[in-house]
N, C-alpha and C positions, 0 to 999 in steps of 0.2 A: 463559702466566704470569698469574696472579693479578693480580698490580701494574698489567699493562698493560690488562688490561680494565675495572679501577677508573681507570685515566687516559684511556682514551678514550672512559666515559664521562660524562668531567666535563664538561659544559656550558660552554662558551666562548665571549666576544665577540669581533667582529674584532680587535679592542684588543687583545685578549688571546691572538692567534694564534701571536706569537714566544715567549709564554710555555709554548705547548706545545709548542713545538718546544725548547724548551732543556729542557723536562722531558721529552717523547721522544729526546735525546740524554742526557741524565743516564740516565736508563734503560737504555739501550744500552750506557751505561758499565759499569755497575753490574747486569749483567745475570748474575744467580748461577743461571741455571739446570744448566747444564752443571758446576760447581765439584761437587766430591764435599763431600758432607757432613763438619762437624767431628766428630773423634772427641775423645770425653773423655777429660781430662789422666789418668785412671787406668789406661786402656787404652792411650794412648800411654808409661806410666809403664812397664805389662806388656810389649809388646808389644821395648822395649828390652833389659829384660831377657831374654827369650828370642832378640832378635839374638844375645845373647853368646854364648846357648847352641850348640855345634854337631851339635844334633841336627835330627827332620824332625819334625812334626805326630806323623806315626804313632808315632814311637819315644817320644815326648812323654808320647803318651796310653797307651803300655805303660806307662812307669815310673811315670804316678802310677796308674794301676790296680794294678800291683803294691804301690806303695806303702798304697793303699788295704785293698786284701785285707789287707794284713800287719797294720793299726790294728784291723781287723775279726776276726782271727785273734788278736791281744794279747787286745781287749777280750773276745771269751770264754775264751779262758785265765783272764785276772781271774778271771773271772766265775764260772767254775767253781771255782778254787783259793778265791774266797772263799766258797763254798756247801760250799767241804771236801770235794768230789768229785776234786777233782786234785790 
């Protein structure tokens, strides 16, 4: 870890011995290597919402691909009906 090789290389008097020992236990406290990373409140916002859902990943990624094709199939209909081909 980072942290701890910037603490043991900080230069210390005998004096000063118990202060690194209370900073090598604060450290061991506060030791976030193992913790999973924070995820952002938008993604935990999504990721709710699809608990609701009782679908799988797979069935997920059909419906909005379907629904995609279908935006992509409208917008040339438009497209055509407005050029007065359809």
């Amino acid at each position: 870890m980072e942290n701890k090789e910037k603490l043991e290389d900080i230069p210390v008097s005998s004096e000063d011995e118990d202060l690194k020992e209370k900073l090598k236990e604060i450290d061991e406290i506060y030791d976030l290597s193992n913790s999973e990373p924070a995820t952002p409140m938008w993604q935990q916002m999504k990721e709710e919402q699809y608990a609701k859902l009782n679908v799988t990943v797979k069935q997920l990624d059909a419906i909005i691909g379907i629904c995609t094709a279908a935006l992509v199939i409208l917008a040339i209909v438009i497209g055509l009906d407005a050029a007065g081909i359809f």
